[in-house]
C-alpha positions as a Markdown table, in Angstrom:
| # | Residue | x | y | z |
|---|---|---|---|---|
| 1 | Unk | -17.5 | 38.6 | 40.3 |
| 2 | Unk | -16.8 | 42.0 | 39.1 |
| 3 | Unk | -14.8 | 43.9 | 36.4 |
| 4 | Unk | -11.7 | 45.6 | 36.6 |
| 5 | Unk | -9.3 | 48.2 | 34.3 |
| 6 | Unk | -6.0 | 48.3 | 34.4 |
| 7 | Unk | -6.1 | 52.4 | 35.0 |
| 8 | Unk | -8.6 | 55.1 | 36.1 |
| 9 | Unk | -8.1 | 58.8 | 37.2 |
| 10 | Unk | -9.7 | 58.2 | 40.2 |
| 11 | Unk | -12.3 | 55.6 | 42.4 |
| 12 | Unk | -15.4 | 57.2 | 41.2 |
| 13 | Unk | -14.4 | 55.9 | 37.8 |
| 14 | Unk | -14.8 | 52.7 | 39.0 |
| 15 | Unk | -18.8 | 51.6 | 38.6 |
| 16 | Unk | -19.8 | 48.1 | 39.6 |
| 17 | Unk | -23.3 | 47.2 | 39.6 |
| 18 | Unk | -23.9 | 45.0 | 42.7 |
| 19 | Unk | -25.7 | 42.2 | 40.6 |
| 20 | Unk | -22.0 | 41.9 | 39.4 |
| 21 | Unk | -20.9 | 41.6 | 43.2 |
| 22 | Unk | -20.5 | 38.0 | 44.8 |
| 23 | Unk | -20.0 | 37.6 | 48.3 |
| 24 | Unk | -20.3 | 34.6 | 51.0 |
| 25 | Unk | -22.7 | 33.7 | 53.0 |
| 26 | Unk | -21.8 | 33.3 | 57.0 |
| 27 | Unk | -19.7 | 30.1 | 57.1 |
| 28 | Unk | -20.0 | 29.8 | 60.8 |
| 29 | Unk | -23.3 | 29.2 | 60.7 |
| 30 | Unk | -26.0 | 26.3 | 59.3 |
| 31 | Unk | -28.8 | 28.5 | 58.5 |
| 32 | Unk | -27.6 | 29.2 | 55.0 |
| 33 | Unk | -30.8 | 29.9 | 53.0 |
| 34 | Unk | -31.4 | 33.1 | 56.0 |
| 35 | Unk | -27.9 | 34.2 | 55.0 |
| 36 | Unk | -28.4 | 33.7 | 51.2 |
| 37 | Unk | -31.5 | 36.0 | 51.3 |
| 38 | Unk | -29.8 | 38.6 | 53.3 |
| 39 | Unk | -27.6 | 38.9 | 50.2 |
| 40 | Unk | -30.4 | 38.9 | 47.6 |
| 41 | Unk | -31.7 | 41.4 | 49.7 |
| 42 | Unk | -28.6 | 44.0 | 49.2 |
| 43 | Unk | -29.0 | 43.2 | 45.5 |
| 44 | Unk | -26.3 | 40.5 | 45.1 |
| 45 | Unk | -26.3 | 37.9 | 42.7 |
| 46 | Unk | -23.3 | 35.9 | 42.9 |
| 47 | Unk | -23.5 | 34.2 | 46.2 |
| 48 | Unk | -21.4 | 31.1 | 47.8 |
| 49 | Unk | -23.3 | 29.2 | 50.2 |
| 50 | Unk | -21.7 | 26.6 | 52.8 |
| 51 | Unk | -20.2 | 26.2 | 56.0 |
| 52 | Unk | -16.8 | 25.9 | 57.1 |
| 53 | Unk | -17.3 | 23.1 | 59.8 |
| 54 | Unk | -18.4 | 19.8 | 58.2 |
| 55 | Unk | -20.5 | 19.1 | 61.1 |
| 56 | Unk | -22.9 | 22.5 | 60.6 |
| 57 | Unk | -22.7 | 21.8 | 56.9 |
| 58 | Unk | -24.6 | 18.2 | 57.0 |
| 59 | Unk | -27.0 | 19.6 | 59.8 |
| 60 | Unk | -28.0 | 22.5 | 56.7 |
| 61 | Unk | -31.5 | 20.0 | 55.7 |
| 62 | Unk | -32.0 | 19.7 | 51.9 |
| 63 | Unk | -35.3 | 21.4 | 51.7 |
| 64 | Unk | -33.1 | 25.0 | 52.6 |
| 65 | Unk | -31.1 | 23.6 | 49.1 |
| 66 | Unk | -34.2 | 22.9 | 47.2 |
| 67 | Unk | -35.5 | 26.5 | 48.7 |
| 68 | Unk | -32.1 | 28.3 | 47.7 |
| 69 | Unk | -32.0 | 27.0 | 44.2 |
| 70 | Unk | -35.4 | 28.4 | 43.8 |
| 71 | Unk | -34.9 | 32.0 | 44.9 |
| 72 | Unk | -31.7 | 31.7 | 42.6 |
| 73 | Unk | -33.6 | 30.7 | 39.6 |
| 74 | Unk | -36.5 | 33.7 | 40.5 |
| 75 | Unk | -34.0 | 36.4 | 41.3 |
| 76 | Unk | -31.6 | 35.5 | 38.1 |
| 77 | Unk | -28.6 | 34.8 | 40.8 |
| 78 | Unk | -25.9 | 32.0 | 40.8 |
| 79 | Unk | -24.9 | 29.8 | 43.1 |
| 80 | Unk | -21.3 | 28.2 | 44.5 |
| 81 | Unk | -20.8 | 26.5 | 47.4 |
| 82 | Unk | -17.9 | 26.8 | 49.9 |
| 83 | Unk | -17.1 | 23.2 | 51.0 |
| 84 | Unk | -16.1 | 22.6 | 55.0 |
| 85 | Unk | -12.4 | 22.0 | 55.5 |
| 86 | Unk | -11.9 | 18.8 | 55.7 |
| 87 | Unk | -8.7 | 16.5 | 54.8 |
| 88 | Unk | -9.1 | 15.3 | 51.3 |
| 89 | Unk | -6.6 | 12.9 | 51.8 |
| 90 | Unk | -7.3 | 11.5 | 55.0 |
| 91 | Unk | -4.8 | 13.0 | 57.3 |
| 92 | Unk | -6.6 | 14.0 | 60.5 |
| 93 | Unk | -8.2 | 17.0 | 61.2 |
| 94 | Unk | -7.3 | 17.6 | 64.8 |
| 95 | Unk | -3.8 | 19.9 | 65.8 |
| 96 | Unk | -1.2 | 17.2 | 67.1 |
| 97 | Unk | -2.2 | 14.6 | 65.6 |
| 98 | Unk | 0.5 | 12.8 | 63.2 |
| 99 | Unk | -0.9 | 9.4 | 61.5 |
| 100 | Unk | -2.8 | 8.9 | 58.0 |
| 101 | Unk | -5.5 | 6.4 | 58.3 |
| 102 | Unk | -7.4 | 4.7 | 55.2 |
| 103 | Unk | -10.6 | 4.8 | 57.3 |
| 104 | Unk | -10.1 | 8.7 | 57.5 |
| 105 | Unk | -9.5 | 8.5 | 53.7 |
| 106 | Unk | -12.6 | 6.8 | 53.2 |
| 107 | Unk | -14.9 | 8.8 | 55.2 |
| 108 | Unk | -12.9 | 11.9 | 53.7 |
| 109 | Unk | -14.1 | 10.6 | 50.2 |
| 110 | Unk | -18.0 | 9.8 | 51.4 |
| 111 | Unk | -18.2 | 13.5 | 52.4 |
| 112 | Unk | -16.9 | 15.0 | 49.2 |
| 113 | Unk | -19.3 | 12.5 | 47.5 |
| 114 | Unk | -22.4 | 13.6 | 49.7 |
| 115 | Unk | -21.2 | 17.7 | 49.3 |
| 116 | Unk | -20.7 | 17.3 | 45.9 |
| 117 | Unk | -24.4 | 15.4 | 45.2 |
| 118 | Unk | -26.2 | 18.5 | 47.5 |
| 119 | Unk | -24.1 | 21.0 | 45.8 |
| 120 | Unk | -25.6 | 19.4 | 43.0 |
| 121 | Unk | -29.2 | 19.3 | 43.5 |
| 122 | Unk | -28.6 | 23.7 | 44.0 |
| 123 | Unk | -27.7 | 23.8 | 39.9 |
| 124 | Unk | -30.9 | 25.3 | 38.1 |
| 125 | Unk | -29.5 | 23.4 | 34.6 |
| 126 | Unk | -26.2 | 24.7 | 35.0 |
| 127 | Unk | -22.9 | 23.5 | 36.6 |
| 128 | Unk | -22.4 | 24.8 | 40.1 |
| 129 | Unk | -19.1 | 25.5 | 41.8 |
| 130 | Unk | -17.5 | 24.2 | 44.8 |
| 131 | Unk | -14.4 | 25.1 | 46.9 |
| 132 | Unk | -12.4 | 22.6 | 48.7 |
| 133 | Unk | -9.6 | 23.8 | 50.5 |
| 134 | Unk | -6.5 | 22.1 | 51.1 |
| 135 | Unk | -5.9 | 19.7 | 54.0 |
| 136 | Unk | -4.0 | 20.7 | 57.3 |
| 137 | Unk | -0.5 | 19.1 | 56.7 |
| 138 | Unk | 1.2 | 21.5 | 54.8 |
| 139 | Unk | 3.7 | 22.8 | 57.3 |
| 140 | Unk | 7.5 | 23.3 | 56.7 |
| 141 | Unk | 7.9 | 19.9 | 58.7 |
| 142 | Unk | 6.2 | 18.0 | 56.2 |
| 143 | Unk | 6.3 | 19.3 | 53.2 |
| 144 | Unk | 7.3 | 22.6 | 51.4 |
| 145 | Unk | 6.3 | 23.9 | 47.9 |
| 146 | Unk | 8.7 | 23.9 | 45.2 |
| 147 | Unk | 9.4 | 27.9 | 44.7 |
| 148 | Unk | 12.2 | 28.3 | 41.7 |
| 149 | Unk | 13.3 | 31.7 | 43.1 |
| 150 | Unk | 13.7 | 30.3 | 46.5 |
| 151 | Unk | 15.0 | 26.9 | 46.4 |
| 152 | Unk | 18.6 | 25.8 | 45.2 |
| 153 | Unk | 19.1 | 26.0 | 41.3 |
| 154 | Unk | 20.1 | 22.5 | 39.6 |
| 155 | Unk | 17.7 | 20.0 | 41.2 |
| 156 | Unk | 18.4 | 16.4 | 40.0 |
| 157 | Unk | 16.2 | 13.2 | 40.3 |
| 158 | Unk | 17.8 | 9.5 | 39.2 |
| 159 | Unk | 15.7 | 7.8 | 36.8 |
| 160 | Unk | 16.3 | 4.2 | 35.9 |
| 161 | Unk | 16.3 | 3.5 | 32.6 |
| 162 | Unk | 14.0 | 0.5 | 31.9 |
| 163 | Unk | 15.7 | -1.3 | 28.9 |
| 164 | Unk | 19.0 | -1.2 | 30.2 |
| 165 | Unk | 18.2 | -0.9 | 34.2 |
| 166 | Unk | 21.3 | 2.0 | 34.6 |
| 167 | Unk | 21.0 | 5.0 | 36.5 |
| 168 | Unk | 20.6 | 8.6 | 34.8 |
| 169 | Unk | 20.4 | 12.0 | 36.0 |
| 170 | Unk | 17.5 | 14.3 | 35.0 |
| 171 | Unk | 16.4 | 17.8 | 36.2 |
| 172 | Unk | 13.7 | 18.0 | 38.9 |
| 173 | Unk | 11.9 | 20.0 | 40.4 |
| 174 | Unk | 11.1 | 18.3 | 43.9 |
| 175 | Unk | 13.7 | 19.5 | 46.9 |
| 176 | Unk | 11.0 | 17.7 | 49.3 |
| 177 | Unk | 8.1 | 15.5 | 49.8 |
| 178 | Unk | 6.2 | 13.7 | 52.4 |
| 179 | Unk | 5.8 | 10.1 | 52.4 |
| 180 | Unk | 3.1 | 8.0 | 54.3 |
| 181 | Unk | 3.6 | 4.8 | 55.9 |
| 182 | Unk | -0.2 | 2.9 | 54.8 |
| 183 | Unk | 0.7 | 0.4 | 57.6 |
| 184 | Unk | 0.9 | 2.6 | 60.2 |
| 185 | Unk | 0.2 | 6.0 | 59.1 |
| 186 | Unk | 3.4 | 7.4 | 60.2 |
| 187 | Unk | 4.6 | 10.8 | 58.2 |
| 188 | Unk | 7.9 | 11.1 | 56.7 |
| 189 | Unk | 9.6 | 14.0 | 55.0 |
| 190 | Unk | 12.2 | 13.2 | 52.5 |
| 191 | Unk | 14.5 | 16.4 | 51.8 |
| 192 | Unk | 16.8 | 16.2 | 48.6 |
| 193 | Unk | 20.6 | 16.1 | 49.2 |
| 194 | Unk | 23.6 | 15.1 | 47.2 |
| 195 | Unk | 26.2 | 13.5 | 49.3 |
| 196 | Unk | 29.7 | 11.7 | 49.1 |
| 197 | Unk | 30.4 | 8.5 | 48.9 |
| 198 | Unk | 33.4 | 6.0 | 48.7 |
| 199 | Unk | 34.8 | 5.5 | 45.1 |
| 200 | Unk | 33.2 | 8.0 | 43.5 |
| 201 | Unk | 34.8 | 12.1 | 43.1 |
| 202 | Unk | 31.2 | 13.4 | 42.2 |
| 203 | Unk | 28.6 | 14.0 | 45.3 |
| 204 | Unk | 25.2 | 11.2 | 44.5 |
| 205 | Unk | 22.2 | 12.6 | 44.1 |
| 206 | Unk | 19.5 | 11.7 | 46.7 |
| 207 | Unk | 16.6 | 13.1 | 45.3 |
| 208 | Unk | 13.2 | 12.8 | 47.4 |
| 209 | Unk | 11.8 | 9.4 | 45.0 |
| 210 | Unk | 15.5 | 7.9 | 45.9 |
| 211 | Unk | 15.0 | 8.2 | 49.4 |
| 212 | Unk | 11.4 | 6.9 | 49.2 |
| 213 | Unk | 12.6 | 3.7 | 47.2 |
| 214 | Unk | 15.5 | 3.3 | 49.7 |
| 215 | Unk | 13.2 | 3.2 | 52.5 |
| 216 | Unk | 10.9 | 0.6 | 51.3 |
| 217 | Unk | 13.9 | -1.4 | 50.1 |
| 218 | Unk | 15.1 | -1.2 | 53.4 |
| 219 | Unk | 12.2 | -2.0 | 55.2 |
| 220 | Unk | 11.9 | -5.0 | 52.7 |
| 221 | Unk | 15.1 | -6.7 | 53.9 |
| 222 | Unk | 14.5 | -5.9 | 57.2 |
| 223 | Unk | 11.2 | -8.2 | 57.4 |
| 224 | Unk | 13.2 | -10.9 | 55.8 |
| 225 | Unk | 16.4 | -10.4 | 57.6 |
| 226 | Unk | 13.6 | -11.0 | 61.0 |
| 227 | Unk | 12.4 | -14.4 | 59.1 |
| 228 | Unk | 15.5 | -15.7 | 58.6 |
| 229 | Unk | 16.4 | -14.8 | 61.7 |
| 230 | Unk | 13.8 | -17.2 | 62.9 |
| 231 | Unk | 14.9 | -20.1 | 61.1 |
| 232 | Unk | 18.3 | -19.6 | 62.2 |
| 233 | Unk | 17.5 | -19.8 | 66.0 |
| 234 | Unk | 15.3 | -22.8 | 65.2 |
| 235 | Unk | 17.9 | -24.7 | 63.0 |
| 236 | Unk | 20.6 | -24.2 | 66.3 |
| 237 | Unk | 17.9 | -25.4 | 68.4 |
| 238 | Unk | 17.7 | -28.3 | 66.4 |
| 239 | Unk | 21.2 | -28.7 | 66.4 |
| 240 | Unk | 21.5 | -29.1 | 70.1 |
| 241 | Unk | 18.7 | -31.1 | 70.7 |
| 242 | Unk | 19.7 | -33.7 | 68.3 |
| 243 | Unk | 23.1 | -33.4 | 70.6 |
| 244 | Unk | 21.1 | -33.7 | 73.8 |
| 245 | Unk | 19.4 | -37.0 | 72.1 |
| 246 | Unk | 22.4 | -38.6 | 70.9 |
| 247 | Unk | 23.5 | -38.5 | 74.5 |
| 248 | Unk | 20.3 | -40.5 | 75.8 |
| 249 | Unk | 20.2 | -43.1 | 72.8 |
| 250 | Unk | 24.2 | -43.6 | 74.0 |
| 251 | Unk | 23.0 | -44.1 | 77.9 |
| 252 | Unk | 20.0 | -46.3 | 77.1 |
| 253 | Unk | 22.3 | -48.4 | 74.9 |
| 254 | Unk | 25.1 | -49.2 | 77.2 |
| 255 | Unk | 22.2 | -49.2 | 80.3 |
| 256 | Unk | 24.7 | -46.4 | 81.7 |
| 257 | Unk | 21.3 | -45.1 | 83.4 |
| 258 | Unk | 21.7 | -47.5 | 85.8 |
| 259 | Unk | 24.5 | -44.9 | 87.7 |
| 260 | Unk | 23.0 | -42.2 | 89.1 |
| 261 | Unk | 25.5 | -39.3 | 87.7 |
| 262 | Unk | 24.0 | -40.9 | 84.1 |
| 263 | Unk | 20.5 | -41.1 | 85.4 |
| 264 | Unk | 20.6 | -37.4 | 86.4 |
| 265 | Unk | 21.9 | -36.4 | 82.8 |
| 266 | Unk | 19.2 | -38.3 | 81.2 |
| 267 | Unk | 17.2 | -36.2 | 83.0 |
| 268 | Unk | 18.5 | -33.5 | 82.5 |
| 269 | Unk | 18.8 | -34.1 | 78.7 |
| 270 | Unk | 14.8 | -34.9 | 78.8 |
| 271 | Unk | 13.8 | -31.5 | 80.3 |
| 272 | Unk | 16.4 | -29.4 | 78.3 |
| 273 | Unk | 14.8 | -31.1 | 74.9 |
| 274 | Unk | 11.1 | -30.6 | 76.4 |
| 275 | Unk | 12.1 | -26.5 | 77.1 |
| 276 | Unk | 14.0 | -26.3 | 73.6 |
| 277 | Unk | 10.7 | -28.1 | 71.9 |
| 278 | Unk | 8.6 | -25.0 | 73.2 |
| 279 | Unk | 11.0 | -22.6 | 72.3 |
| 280 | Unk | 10.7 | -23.9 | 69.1 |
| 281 | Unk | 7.3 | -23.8 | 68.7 |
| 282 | Unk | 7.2 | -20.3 | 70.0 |
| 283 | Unk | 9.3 | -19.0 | 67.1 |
| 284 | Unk | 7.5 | -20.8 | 64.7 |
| 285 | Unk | 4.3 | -18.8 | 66.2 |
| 286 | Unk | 6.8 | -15.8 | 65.6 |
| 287 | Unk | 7.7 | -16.4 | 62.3 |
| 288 | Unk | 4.0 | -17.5 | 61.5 |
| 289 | Unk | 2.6 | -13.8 | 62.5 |
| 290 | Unk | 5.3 | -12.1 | 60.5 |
| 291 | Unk | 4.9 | -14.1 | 57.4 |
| 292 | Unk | 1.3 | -13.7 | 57.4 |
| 293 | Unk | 2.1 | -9.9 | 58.1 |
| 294 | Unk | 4.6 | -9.8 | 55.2 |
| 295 | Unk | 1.7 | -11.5 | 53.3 |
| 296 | Unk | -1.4 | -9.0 | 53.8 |
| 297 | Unk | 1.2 | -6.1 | 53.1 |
| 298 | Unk | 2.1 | -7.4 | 49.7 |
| 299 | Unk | -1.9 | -8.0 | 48.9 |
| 300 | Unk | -2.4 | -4.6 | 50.4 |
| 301 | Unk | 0.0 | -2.0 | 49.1 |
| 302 | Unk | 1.7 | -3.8 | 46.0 |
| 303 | Unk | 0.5 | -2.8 | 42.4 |
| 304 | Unk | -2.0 | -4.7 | 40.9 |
| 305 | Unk | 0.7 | -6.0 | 38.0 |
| 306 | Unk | 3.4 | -6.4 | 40.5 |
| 307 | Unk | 0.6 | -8.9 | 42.3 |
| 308 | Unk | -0.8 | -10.8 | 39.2 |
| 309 | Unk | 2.7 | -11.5 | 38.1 |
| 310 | Unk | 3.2 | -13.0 | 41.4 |
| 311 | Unk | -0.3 | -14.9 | 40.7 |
| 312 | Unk | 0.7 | -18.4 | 40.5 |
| 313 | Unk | 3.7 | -18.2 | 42.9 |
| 314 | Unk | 0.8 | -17.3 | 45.6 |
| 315 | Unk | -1.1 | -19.9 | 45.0 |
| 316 | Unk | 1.7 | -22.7 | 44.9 |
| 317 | Unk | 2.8 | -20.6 | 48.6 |
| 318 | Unk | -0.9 | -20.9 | 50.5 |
| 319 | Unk | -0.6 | -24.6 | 49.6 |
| 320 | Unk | 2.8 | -25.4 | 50.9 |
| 321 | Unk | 2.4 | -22.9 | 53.8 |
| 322 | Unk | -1.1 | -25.2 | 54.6 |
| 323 | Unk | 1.2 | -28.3 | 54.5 |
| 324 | Unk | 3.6 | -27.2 | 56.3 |
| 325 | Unk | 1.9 | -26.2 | 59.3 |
| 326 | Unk | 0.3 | -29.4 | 59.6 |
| 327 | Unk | 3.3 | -31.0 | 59.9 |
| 328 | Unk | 4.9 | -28.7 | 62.4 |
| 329 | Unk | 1.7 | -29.6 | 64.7 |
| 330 | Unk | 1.6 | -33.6 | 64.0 |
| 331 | Unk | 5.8 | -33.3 | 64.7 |
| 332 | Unk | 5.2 | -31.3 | 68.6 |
| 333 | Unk | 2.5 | -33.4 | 69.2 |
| 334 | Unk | 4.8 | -36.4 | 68.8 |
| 335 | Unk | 8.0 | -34.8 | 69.9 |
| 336 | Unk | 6.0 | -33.9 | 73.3 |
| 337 | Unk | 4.9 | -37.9 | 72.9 |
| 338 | Unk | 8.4 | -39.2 | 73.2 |
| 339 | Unk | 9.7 | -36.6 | 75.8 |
| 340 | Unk | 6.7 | -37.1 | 78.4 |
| 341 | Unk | 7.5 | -41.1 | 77.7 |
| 342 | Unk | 10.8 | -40.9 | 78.7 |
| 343 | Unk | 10.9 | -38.9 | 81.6 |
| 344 | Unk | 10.1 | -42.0 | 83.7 |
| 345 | Unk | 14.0 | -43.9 | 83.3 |
């Protein structure tokens, strides 16, 4: 820390005392209380402590912080410490990397926890600083500052008025942001536009938050549009099957099995229904997986109200879901009953 005029005739003017001086230790290096009383020794009083790689910083052992504070409190000096760059919100700390994880975010927030409570312990009854530095994704491809002398001049965002649910128009000042998939950790930059559409003379504003709403909309329907999906391949499954069947009940009626062109259709029939009764149960393993996916994503990443309004509904779904299940088993087992019965005309 030092003091400084806004004019003098020339440098000499300029006196600084060097207990008014702060300067870093070696950040490169764990041996921290060494470095610290280099700089007590050139009669510096403002010193920041830490390394830059989180690795050296953990390996600096506590009794050099207890023996740092110490000096400090002799020599009159202050202490801040320079956290090690790490990725405050979890994004990972090697080049070329490209996912989030929450297990990186947690770790991330167990290390400021345990830097902090060291930092901590170097405080002589006073509050001491420390620096964190930014995380590595900061790069024009995911994400860019908002600069009003740079970027374009009338930035709009839609907000949706909550009594009426219509659509307004209000300055903003976000032309970008970068949006993290929590599922997979996938990075996504959403860029503002205003485009044209069909019906309307004026361009619609697409500002970041719209795009981030449309995506998880869309991803929304997608995962239902899969489910029903499902059902609609087993509900024409069922369809022909109960065709196939209506075929044998007609043979075994009229003892048409007794020709051999017949026998060979019953047969047929049987194995067609016994191939089409696995395929149905295969879906329904489908369909099982990506409900239960559906499922864990809602716990996870909705909002607590959006999730205890749902309460009830939950509840009343784990029940039927149980119920159901056990009836799809008890019908294959019986449906692979009647099949393996009748394939001996």
């Amino acid at each position: 820390m030092a003091s400084f005029y806004k004019s003098y005739s020339n440098a000499m003017d300029l006196h600084i005392p060097h207990s008014r001086l702060g300067a870093p230790t070696n950040p490169m290096v764990a041996k921290q209380l060494e470095e610290f009383g280099k700089l007590l020794n050139q009669g510096i009083k403002n010193v920041e402590v830490g390394a830059v790689d989180a690795t050296k910083f953990e390996q600096i052992p506590q009794q050099h912080f207890d023996e740092i504070r110490r000096l400090a409190k002799i020599t009159d000096s202050h202490v801040s410490v320079h956290a090690p760059l790490i990725d405050l919100a979890g994004f990972p700390s090697q080049e070329g990397e490209r996912t989030w994880k929450e297990e990186q975010r947690e770790s991330a927030e167990q290390q400021v926890f345990s830097i902090l409570e060291r930092s901590y312990n170097l405080g002589n009854g006073e509050n001491v600083p420390v620096v964190f530095h930014a995380g590595r994704i900061h790069s024009q491809e995911y994400g860019t500052p908002w600069d009003p002398q740079k970027n374009p001049k009338g930035l709009k965002k839609v907000v949706i008025d909550e009594k009426t649910g219509e659509e307004k128009i209000e300055p903003s000042v976000y032309r970008s942001i970068t949006a993290v998939n929590q599922d997979t950790g996938e990075l996504a930059p959403l860029q503002y536009e205003e485009k044209y559409v069909i019906g309307k003379e004026e361009p619609e504003v697409w500002d970041p938050f719209r795009r981030l709403n449309s995506i998880n909309a869309t991803q929304w329907h997608d995962e239902k549009l899969k489910l029903l999906s499902y059902q609609k391949d087993i509900q024409e499954l069922k369809e022909r099957m109960e065709t196939k069947q209506k075929q044998n009940e007609a043979i075994e009626k009229t003892k048409l099995g007794l020709d051999p062109a017949y026998s060979a259709v019953h047969e047929a029939n049987n194995k067609d229904l016994l191939l089409m009764s696995r395929h149905i149960e295969e879906i329904n393993r489908k369909l099982s997986s990506d409900y239960e996916n559906i499922y864990d994503k809602f716990l996870r990443f909705a909002p607590d109200k959006l999730k205890k309004e749902y309460e009830g509904q939950l509840s009343e779904l784990n029940k039927d879901y149980k119920r159901l299940q056990k009836a799809i088993k008890a019908k294959l087992f019986l449906v692979y009953f009647s099949f393996e019965e009748k394939r001996v005309f």
